[in-house]
Structure formats: C-alpha cells, structure tokens
C-alpha positions in Angstrom: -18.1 -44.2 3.8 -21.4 -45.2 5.3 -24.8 -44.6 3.6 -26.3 -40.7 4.7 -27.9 -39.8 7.6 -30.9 -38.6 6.4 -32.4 -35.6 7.8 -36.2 -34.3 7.8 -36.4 -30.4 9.6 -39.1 -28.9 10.7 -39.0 -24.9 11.7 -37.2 -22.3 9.2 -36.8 -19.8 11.6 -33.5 -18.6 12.8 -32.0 -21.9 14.3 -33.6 -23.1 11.3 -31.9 -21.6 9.1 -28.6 -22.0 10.7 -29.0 -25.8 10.8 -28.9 -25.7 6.9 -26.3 -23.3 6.6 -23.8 -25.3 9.3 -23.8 -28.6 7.4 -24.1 -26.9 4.0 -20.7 -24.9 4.9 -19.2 -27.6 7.1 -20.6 -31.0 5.4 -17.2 -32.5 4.5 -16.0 -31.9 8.2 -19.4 -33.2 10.1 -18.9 -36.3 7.5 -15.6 -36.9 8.8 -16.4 -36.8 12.4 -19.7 -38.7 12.1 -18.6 -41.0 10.1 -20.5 -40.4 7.6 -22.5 -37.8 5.7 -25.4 -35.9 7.1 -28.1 -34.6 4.7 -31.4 -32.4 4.9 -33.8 -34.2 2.8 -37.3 -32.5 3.4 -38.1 -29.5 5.1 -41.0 -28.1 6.0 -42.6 -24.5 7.8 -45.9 -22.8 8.1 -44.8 -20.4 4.9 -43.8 -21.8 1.9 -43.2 -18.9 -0.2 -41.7 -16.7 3.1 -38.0 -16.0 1.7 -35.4 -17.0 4.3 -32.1 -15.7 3.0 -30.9 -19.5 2.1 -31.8 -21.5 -0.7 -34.7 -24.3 -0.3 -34.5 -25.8 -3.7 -32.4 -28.8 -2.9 -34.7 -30.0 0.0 -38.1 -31.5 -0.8 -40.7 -29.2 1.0 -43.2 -31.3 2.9 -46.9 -29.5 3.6 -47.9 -32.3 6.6 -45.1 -31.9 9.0 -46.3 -35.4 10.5 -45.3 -37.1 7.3 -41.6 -36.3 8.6 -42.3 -39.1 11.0 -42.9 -41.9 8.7 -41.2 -40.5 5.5 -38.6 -42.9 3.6 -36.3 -40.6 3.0 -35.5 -39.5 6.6 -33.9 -41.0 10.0 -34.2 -38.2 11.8 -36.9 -35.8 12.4 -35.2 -32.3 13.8 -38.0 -30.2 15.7 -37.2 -26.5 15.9 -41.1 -25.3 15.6 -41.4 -24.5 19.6 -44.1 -24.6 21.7 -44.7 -26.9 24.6 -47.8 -28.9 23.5 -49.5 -28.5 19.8 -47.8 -29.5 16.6 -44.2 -30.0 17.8 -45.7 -31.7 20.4 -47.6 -34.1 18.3 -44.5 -34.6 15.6 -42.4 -35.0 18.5 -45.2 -38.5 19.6 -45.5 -39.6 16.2 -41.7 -39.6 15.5 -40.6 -41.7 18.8 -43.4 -43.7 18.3 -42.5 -44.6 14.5 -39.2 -45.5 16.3 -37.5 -42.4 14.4 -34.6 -40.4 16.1 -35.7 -36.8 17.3 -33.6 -33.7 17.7 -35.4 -31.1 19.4 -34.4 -27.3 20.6 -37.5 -26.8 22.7 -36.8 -26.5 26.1 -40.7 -26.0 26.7 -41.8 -29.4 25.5 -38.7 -31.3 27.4 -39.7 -29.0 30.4 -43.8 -30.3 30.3 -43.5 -33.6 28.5 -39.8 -35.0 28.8 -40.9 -37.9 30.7 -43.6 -39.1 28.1 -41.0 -38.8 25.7 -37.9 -40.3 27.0 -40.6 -42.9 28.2 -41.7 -43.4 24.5 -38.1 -43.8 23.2 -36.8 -45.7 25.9 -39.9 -48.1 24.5 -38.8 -47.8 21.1 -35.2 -47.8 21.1 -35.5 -44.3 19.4 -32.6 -42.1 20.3 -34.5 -39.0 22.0 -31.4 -35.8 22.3 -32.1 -32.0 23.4 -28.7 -30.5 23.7 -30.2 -27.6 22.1 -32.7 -27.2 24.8 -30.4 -25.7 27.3 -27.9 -22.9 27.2 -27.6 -23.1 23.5 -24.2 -23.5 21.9 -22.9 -24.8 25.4 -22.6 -28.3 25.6 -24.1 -28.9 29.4 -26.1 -31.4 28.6 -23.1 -33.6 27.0 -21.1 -32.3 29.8 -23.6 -33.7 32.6 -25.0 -36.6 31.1 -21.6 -38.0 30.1 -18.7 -35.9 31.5 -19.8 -36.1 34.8 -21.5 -39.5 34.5 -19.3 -40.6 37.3 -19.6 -38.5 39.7 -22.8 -37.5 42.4 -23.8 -34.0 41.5 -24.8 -32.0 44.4 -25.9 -28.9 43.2 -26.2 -27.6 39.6 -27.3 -23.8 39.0 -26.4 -21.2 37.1 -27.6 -18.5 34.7 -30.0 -19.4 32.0 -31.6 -16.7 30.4 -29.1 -14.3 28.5 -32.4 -11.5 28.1 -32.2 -11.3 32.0 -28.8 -11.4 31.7 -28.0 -8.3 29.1 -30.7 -6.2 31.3 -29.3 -6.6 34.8 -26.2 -6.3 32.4 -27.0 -2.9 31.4 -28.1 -2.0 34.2 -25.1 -2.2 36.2 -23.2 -0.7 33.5 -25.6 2.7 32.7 -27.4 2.8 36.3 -30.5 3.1 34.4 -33.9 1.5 36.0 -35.3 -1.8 34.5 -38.0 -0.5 32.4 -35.4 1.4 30.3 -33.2 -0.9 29.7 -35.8 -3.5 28.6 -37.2 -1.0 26.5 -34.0 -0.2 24.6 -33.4 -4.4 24.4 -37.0 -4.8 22.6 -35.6 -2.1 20.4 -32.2 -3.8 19.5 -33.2 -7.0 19.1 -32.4 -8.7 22.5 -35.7 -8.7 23.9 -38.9 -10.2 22.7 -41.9 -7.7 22.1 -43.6 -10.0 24.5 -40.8 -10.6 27.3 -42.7 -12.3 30.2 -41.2 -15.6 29.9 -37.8 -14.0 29.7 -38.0 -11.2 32.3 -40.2 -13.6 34.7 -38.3 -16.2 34.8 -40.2 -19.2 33.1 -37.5 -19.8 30.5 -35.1 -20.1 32.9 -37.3 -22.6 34.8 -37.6 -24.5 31.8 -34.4 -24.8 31.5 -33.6 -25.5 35.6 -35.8 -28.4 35.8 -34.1 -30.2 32.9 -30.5 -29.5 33.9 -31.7 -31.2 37.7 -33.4 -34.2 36.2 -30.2 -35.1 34.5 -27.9 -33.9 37.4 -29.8 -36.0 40.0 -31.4 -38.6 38.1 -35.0 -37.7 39.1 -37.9 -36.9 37.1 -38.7 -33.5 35.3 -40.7 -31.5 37.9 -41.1 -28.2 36.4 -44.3 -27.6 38.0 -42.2 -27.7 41.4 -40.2 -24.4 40.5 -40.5 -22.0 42.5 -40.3 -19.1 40.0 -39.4 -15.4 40.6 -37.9 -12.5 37.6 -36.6 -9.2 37.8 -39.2 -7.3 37.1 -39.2 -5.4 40.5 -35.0 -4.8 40.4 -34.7 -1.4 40.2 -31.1 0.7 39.6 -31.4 1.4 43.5 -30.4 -2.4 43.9 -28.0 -2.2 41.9 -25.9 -0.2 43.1 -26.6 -1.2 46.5 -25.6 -4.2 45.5 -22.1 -3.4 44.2 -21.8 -0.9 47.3 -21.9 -4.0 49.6 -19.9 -6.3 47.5 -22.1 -8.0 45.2 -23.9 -8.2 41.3 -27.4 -9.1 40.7 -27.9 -12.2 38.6 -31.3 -14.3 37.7 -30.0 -17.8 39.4 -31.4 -21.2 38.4 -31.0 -23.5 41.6 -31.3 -27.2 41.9 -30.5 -29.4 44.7 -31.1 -32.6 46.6 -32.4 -31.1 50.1 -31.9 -34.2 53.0 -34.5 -32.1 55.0 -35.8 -34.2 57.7 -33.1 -37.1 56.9 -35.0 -37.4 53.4 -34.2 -36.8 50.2 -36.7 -34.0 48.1 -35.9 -31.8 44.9 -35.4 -28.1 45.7 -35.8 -26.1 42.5 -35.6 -22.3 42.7 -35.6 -19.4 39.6 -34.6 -16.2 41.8 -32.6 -13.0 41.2 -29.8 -12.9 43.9 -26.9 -11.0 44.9 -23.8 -12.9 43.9 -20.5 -12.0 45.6 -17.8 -9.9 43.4 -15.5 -12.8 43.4 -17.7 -16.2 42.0 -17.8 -16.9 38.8 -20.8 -16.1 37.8 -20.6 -12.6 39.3 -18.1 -11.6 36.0 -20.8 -13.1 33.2 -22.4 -10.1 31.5 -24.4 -9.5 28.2 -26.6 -12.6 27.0 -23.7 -15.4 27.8 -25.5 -18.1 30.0 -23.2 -20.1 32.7 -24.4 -23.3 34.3 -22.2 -24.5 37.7 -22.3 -28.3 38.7 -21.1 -29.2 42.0 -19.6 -33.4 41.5 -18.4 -35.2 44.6 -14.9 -36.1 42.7 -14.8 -33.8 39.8 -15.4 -30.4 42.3 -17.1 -27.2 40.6 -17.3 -27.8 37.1 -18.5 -24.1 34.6 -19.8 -24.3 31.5 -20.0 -20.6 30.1 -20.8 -19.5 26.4 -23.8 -18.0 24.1 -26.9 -19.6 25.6 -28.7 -18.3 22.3 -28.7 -17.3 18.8 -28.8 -18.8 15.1 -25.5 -20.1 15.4 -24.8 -21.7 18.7 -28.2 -22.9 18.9 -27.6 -24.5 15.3 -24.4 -25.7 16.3 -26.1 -27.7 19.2 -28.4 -29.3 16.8 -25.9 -30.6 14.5 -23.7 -32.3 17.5 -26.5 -34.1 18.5 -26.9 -35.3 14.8 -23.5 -36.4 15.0 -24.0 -38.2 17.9 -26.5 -40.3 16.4 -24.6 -40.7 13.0 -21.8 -42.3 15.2 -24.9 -44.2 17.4 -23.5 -42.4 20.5 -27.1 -42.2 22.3 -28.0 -43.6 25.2 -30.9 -42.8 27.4 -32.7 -39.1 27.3 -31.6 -38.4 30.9 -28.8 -40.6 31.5 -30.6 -43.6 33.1 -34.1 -45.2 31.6 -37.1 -43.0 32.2 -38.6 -46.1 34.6 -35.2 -46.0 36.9 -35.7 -41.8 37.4 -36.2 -41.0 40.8 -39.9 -39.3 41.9 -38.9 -37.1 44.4 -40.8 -34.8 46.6 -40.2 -31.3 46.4 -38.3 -29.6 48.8 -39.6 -26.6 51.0 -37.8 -23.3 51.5 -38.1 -22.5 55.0 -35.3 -24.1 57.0 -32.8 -23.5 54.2 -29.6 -21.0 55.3 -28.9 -17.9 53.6 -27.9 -14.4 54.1 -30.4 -12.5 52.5 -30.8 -9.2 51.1 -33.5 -6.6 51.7 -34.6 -3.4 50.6 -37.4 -1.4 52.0 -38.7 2.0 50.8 -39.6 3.3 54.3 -41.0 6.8 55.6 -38.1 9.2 57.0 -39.2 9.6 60.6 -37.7 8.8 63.8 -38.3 4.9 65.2 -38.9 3.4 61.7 -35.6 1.6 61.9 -36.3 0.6 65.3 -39.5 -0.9 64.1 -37.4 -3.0 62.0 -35.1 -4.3 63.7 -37.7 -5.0 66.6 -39.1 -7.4 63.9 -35.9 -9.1 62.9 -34.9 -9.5 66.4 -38.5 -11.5 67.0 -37.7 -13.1 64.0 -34.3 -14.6 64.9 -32.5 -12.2 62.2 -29.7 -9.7 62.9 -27.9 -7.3 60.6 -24.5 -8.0 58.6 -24.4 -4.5 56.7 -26.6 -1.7 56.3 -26.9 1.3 54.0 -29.8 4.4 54.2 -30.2 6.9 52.0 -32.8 10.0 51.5 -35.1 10.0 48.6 -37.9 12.6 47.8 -41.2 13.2 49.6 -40.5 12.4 52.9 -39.0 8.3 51.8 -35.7 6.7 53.0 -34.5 3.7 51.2 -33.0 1.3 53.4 -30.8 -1.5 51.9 -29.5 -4.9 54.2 -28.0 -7.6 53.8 -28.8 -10.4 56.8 -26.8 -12.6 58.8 -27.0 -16.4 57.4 -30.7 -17.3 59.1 -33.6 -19.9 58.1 -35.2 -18.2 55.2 -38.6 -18.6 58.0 -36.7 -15.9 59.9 -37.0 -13.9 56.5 -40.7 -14.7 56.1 -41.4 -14.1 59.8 -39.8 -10.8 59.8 -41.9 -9.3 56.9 -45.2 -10.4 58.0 -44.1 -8.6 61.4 -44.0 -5.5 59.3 -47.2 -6.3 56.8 -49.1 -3.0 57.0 -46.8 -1.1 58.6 -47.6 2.4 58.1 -43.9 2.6 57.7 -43.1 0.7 55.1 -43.7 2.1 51.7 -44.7 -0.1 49.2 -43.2 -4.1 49.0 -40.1 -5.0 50.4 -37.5 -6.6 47.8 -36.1 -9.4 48.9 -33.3 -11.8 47.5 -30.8 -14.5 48.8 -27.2 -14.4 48.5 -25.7 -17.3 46.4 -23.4 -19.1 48.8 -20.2 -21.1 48.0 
C-alpha cells in the first residue's frame, strides 16, 4: 500500500474531535478506500492541557498553528478553528500558498474569501475542498460539483440552518411563540447562547452563496444576499400557515435571473410558506435539505444532519479521501479565473404569491383600506383569514395572487402610517414549484 497521507489538524472542538475518533475507529476501512492510510500527525488548539474526552498522546502537539503549513510531516493541513478572517484565515494563506492541500469546515471564510483561495490553489496546484462547509454530513458539494457536473442548474435552494429549522420545528409542533422555543433550544443544546447568525439568517447565507457559485459557475457574492431570519415569526403564523395549506421554513434561494434579457445572480435568505406537499415542507428538527433544479437530471434533494460532531467529521474525512485517491479538481468546479462575475439580480419584477399578516385595529373600513391599497397596487386576494385578538386588534392573515413582488412593496407603503395598522406587517413569499 502507498506511503500515509499525512495529516496536520487544527481545532479540537467538537468536529475536532470527531475527525480523530472517525479514522481512529474506521482507519483500516478509509485505508482501503483511499488507497492508502490516512494519519493525524500534529495537532494543535488554543488549550493544551483542556481535556477533550480522546487521547492526544499519539499526535505531536504543535504551539504555532502556521508551522502546520510548512511542517515535514504533513500533506494536509485540516482547518476546523472557524472564523472568517484571523488565524484560520491566515493558516488557510500560508498552507495554499506552501502548495499544501487544505480541508476546511468553515463556511464563513469560503463565504468572505473563497475566491482568494481557490485563486491561490488554482496557482499552486494545491487541492483546496470544503465539503464540510455546507450542510454537514450531506454530500451537496460532491453532489453539485461532480454529480451534476453535466447538467445546467437552474435553481438550487433549500434549508440550511437546522437551529432555524428545530425552532420553526417546535413551533409548529407546541404552538408556542418564537422566543420560547429559542429559549428552551439554548437550554438543550441546539441553540447557541449567542444565536444571531443562526436565527437571522447569516449562516444560512454563508452557506447560499457557496452552493450558487458552484451551481452556476459564478463567483462567491455573499455580500449580494439579501438576508432575512425568523425572528419576527410568531405562533400566529404558524398556524395560519398550516390553516391555509402551508409550513414555514427559512429558505436559501439562488438563481440565474434573465431580467432584462441578461443574466444576474439572485440570492435570497427568507422565511417562506412552503406548500404541504414539497419536499421540504416534511423536513423538521435540525436536518438541512438543499434542492437543485438540472436541465437533464430534474429536481435533485439532498437531505440529512446539516450539523454535529459526527456528520460534520464525516465530511472532513471524505474529502481526505478524495485527495488520498488525487480526486481534486478545481474548488468550484471550473478555475477561479473562468467563474462568472455576475451582477446581482433585483427583486422587484420577480412573481410570487405572497403572504401577509397585519395586526390591524377592529373597526369598520380597515379592511377596505386594504384592499383599496392592493387594488392600486395591482394585488388581489387568493385566501383570507381574520381573527379577534385583545384590546380592540384583529389579526388579519393573506396569502396574495402571484404579482410582481413591486405590487407587494407598493401596497405596504400605501398603508405606511396608517393609523390602522398596528405595528409591522409580516410579509413572506410562497416557494413555487
């Protein structure tokens, strides 16, 4: 069997961790399928003496994570320290530029920097892989870059955050309002005591703008997200929601928009309503789900743990294999120079039905006010439901006939300082077929 592929990690948290403990438990299988034996030879972590629940002895602990770069005794440097600039980013320069191989999980670097790096190993002939970066243990990134390397995608989205998910989740399930149940997650576990890139959707934005760079061959734009979480979702819409036929999901969107016979990069982070009957209407708990639309393969799910020790691990260590058997090729399927710089796409002649919800005063012509606006607007009404609340209030739920998302805009400033309306109306687009 060939010589070792020699491995230098950097990050003992969790996925850390779980690296070690796969090809510890599974070394003679990974051997056989690489072709060849893949070995941790020096570790390193800001705590030295912080005990981890696995044994460090047999790895060589390096103080200087940047000596992982150059080090003899390594091929590949694995970056699991997080962070989208600082000292991953730095290892992550040093290594591609030494002409190393890097493994990385962090979504947040690829996100800011992707195109610096796949530029810098495209340069060095260093083999630059991220599998880990998106939808953990699920093998999208395989899937897309290689799996569907025939095909034209047309639309790739999905859900990407499995925090998001579990809440709207529970919140289906129980009926209880957001805060609650993101309470109750920080408590068990699920939720981080700081949840804003979770619950507001940056992760899942992270995670968006890689999945449409390698779906449509462009570069990384996440700066061209538009971003939206669930913070305002409240048990109201819920069950509104499932009243007219629908669950609430956090969708990441990508698409190639022809809008004005061009072609721009429409990127969108959004809670919608998702009919009963798609796919991604029936994925609860933290699972993620990612939907690509090819020209010849047709609709194409990849569902499974998007996070966690294991699967994250387990992503890690097939992109180790990959590069043990010299299965590479370029970061995002073509070189960095060929990606495409597209312009990003505007929202406001795109077709949806949309939903609304509006916490209005309970008087006589306030629903007439509304529709007045939606009729100047160019919307009309598919389905409506109204309900009493206390004080006086009337919450009034709709979902819209397909119109340009304008009509939407166009309708609400209409009603922008209303004395009707009560508070900020909640609005969010149906996912279509």
């Amino acid at each position: 069997m060939a010589n070792a592929l020699r491995i230098g990690l950097a990050g003992l948290g969790t996925v850390g961790t779980g690296v070690i403990q796969l090809i510890e438990e599974n070394s003679a299988l990974i051997a056989r399928r690489a072709g060849r034996p893949i070995e941790i030879t020096a570790i390193t972590a800001r705590d030295r003496s912080k005990d981890r629940g696995v044994d460090l002895t047999p790895y060589r602990w390096v103080d200087d994570m940047g000596e992982l770069a150059t080090a003899v005794d390594v091929d590949v440097v694995v970056e699991l320290v997080g962070g989208s600039d600082g000292p991953a980013l730095t290892l992550a320069r040093e290594t591609l530029g030494a002409g190393r191989a890097l493994v990385t999980a962090n979504k947040a670097m690829i996100a800011h920097h992707g195109a610096e790096l796949g530029a810098l190993a495209d340069s060095k002939g260093a083999p630059l892989k991220f599998e880990a970066a998106v939808a953990g243990g699920i093998p999208v990134i395989q899937g897309l870059r290689d799996g569907a390397a025939a095909n034209r995608i047309d639309r790739v989205y999905g859900i990407l955050n499995g925090t998001c998910n579990f809440i709207l989740s529970a919140m289906e399930r129980d009926g209880r309002d957001f805060g609650e149940v993101l309470a109750d997650a920080q408590a068990k576990g699920f939720a981080e005591a700081d949840p804003s890139f979770d619950i507001d959707g940056v992760d899942a934005a992270h995670k968006l703008s890689i999945l449409a760079s390698l779906s449509f061959g462009s570069r990384i734009d996440f700066d061209g997200v538009d971003i939206r979480g669930i913070r305002k979702i409240i048990a109201a819409d819920i069950a509104q929601a499932q009243a007219l036929g629908y669950r609430i999901r956090l969708i990441g969107l990508a698409e190639v928009d022809g809008e004005n016979g061009g072609s721009s990069l429409f990127q969108r982070v959004q809670p919608c309503l998702v009919p009963i009957d798609h796919p991604l209407a029936n994925v609860t708990g933290a699972t993620n789900a990612v939907v690509a639309e090819g020209n010849f393969s047709g609709r194409l799910l990849f569902q499974g743990a998007g996070a966690g020790d294991r699967p994250t691990a387990s992503a890690v260590v097939a992109d180790l294999v990959d590069i043990a058997r010299k299965e590479t090729g370029p970061a995002f399927s073509v070189p960095t120079t060929e990606l495409d710089e597209l312009p990003r796409a505007t929202a406001a002649h795109r077709i949806n039905k949309t939903y609304l919800r509006m916490l209005v005063a309970d008087r006589p012509g306030v629903l007439a006010e509304i529709a007045a606006a939606m009729r100047d607007a160019g919307l009309s009404i598919e389905s409506l439901i109204q309900r009493e609340v206390a004080d006086g209030s009337a919450l009034i739920a709709m979902v819209t006939h397909e119109a340009r998302e304008q009509a939407v805009t166009d309708t609400l400033a209409a009603l922008n300082g209303s004395d009707s309306l009560q508070g900020e109306p909640m609005v969010m687009h149906i996912l279509g077929e």
